[in-house]
N, C-alpha and C positions, 0 to 999 in steps of 0.2 A: 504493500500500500504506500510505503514511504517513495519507490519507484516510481509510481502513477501520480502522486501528489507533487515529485520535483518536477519532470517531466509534463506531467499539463497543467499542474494546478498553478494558481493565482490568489493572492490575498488569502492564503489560510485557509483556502476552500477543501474540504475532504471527499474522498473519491468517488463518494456518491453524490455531491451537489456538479462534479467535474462531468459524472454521469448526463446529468439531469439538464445540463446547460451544453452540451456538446451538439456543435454545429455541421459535424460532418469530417474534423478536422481530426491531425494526428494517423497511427499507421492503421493500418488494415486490422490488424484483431482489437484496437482498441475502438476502431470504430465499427466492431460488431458488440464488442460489450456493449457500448451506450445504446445502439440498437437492439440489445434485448430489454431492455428497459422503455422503449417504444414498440411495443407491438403489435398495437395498432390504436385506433382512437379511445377504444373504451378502456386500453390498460396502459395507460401513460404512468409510468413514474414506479408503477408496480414492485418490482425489483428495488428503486434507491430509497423507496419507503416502506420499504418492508425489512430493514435493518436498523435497529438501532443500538448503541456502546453502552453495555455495561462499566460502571465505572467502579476500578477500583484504587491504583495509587494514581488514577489521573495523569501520569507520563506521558501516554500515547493518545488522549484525549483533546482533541482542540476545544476551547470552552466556547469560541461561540458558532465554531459548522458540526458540531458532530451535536446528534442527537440521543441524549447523555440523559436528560430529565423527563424522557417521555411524550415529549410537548413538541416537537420540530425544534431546529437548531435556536437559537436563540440570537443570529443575526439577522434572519429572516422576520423574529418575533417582535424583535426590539432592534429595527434599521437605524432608529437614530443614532441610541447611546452605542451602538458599535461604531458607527461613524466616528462617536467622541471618543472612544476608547483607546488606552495608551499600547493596549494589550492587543491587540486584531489578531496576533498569530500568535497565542500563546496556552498553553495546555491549563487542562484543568491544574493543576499540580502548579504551575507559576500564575494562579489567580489566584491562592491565598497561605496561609501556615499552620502550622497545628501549635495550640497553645494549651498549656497543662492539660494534653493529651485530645482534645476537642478539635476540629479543623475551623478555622476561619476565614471568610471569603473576604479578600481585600479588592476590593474594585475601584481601581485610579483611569482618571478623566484631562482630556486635555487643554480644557478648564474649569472654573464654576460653573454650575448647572442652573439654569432657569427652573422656574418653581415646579412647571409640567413637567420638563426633565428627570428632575429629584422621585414624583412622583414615579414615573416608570421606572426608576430604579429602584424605587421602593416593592414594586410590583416583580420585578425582575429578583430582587434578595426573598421576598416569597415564595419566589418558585422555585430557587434552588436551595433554602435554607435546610429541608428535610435529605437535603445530598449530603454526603457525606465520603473525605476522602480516608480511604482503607491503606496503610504502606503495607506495603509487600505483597499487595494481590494488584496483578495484571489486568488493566483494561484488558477488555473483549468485544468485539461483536456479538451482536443475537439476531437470528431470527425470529422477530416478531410470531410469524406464524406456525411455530413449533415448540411446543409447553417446554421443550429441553434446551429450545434455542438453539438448534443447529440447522444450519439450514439441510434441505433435501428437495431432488427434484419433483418428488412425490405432493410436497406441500405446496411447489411454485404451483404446479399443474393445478391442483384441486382451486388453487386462487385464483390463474389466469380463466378456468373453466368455470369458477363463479362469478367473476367481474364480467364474462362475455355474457353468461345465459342466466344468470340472475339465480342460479341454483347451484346444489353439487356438479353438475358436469351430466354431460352423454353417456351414455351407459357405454359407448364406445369407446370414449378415451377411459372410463373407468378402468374397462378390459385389458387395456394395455400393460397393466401394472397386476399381471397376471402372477400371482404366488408359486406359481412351477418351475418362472420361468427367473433365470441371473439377472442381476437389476440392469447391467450394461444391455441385454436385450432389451426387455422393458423399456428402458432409456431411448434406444434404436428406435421401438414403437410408435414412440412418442412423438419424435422428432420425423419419422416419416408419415405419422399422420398429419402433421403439422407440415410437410414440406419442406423440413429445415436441413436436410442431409446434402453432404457438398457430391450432389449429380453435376456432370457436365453442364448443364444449364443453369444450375443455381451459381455456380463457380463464374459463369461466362454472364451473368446480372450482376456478382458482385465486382466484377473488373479484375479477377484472378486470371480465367480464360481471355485472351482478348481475340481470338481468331475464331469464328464462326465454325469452322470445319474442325476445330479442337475440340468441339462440344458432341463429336457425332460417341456414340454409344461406342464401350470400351470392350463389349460384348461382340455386338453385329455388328458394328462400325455403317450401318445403314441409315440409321434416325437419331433427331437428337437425343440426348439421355436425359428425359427430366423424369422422376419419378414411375410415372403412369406408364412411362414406355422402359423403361427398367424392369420391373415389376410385375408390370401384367400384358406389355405388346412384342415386349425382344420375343424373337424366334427360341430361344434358351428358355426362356421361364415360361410360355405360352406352354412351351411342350412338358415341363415341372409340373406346369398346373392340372394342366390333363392327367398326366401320370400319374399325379395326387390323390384326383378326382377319382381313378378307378382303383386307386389303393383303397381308398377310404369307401367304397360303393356308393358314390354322391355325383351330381353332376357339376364341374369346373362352372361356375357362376364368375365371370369377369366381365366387373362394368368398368367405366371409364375414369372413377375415382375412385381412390386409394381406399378412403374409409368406407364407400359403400361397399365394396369386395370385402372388407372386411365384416362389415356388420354381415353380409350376406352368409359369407364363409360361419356364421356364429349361430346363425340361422337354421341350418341344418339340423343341430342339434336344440333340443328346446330344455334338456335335463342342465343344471347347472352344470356339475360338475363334471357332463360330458364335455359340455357346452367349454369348460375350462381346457378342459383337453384339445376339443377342438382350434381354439384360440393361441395352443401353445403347439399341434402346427404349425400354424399358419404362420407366427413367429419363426420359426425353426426354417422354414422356409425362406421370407426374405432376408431372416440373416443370412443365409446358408448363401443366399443369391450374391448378396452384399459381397461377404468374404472372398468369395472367388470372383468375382468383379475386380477386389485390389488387390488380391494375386496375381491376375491377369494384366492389371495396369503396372505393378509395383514392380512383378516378380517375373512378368512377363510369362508364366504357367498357363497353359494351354487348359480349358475347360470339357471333361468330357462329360454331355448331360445325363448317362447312364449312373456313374459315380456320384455323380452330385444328388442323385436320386436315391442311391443306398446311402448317402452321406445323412441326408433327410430324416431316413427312419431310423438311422442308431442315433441321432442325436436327441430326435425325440424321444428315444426309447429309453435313454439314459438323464432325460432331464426327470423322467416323471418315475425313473428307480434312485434316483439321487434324491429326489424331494422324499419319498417315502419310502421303506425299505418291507413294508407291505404288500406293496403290488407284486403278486403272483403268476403274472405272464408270464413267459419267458421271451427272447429277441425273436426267436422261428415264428411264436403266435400271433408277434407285434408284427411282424412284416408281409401276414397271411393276412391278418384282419384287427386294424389296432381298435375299429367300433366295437367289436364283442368285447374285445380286451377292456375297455374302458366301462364299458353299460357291466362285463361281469363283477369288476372289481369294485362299482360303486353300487352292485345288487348286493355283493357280498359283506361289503361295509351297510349298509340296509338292515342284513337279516342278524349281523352281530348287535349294533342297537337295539334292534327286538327282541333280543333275547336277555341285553341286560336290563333292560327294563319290566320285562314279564317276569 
């Protein structure tokens, strides 16, 4: 943070107000940071206010951009007396001293204060009088929206998915945060149902690609690569899907956007915790796509769609014997027919409840 605050900051601003005021400027990943803090009209600011500093010996704490009391920073709250103030860049911990064990907040001006003045100061020494500075415990960041204060991408989601639809979220992006499946997939999910993963096209929007014919798919090298043709139109994954389709006895449903193939894909199944299974496919799948996509770019490894197709069912088969060590399939029964496999193990977990209960 100290990196980000030399390099953009200005007047003692902290790296979340650098966020929040960032006009387009600075290098390439700092100007996707401040863009995910803009993601679209209804979640402006989302992310730089959804942090605020625990305050302990006040060291690492600026006293009037970091929001330390709860309340937003207190340059923003009280524009004047910042203006007057002698201190603009200076830490909780050089705004006041501890005496006979107590802390005391000294607040110097760059001169007499008019009587309104005084007042706001007076206003300002109430809001921070219940703070107090602790020596020997480190400021911290918290995430507001997590009882333990850490952040998580699980929390951003459920808030960027309540600020759009006024509730918990879609039951689609719910899905994504599928309990079978590794959080870095999950995370994947997430991010491709949102459109956020660096395809050939997304890369050639942000000014990464600058050549139009760099954007053709790393796969077919026939169409551009923006998700929906990654996923569900390459020649490779059209033929995955299929292949899927008759592993699983279902019919290959691909529409033309990412999340409705998904909800469709979920569809099939109406039992939840097939339904889970279901989902953690379909997962299994476009990572599976993913990976060998930047094998293929990275590593220059050649794709054969046979393999990738047996790659599919062992790793599904080992997501859902790693989650639970109950599941009595075996790999030969998962690659024959993983729907009985699924309906028998969650009949079988069924009739063990009934019996502890009778």
């Amino acid at each position: 943070m100290k990196i980000i605050s030399a390099k953009y900051g200005k007047g003692g601003k902290h790296w979340m107000d650098l966020i929040k005021e960032n006009n387009g400027g600075g290098s390439l990943w700092w100007r996707d940071v401040c863009c995910l803090d803009r993601v679209n009209e209804e979640n402006v600011g989302w992310l730089s206010e959804g942090f605020r500093m625990k305050i302990g010996d006040g060291i690492a704490t600026s006293f009037w951009w970091d929001d330390w009391g709860g309340e937003g920073c207190l340059a923003n709250k009280f524009p004047r007396l910042y203006s007057l103030s002698t201190g603009k860049e200076k830490t909780c911990n050089q705004m006041g001293n501890l005496r006979s064990g107590s802390w005391e907040w000294k607040l110097s001006w760059r001169r007499n204060l008019f009587e309104w003045e005084a007042e706001e100061v007076a206003d300002l020494e109430r809001m921070i009088e219940g703070v107090k500075i602790t020596q020997g415990w480190p400021d911290k960041w918290e995430w507001i929206h997590e009882k333990e204060g850490q952040y998580s991408s699980k929390s951003a989601y459920h808030l960027l998915r309540t600020d759009q639809r006024g509730h918990n979220g879609s039951s689609i992006f719910k899905r994504t945060w599928n309990t079978i499946l590794p959080s870095k997939v999950s995370a994947f999910n997430w991010q491709l149902l949102l459109d956020r993963i660096p395809t050939k096209v997304n890369l050639l929007k942000r000014g990464i690609i600058k050549d139009l014919e760099e954007s053709k798919c790393v796969i077919c090298k026939e169409q551009e690569e923006d998700s929906v043709h990654l996923f569900l139109r390459c020649k490779l994954t059209r033929w995955l899907w299929v292949a899927c389709a008759k592993w699983w006895g279902a019919e290959a449903k691909l529409d033309i956007d990412i999340s409705k193939t998904f909800d469709k894909f979920g569809d099939w199944s109406k039992e939840e915790k097939t339904r889970q299974g279901w989902d953690c496919i379909w997962s299994t799948v476009v990572w599976t796509v993913w990976l060998a996509r930047n094998q293929k770019l990275f590593q220059h490894k050649e794709i054969n769609a046979g393999k990738l197709f047996e790659l599919i069912q062992l790793r599904s088969f080992t997501r859902f014997k790693a989650k639970n060590d109950r599941y009595v399939f075996s790999l030969s029964d998962w690659m024959v027919n993983p729907t009985e496999c699924l309906r028998g193990h969650n009949a079988g977990r069924t009739k063990k409840k009934l019996r502890l209960m009778g």
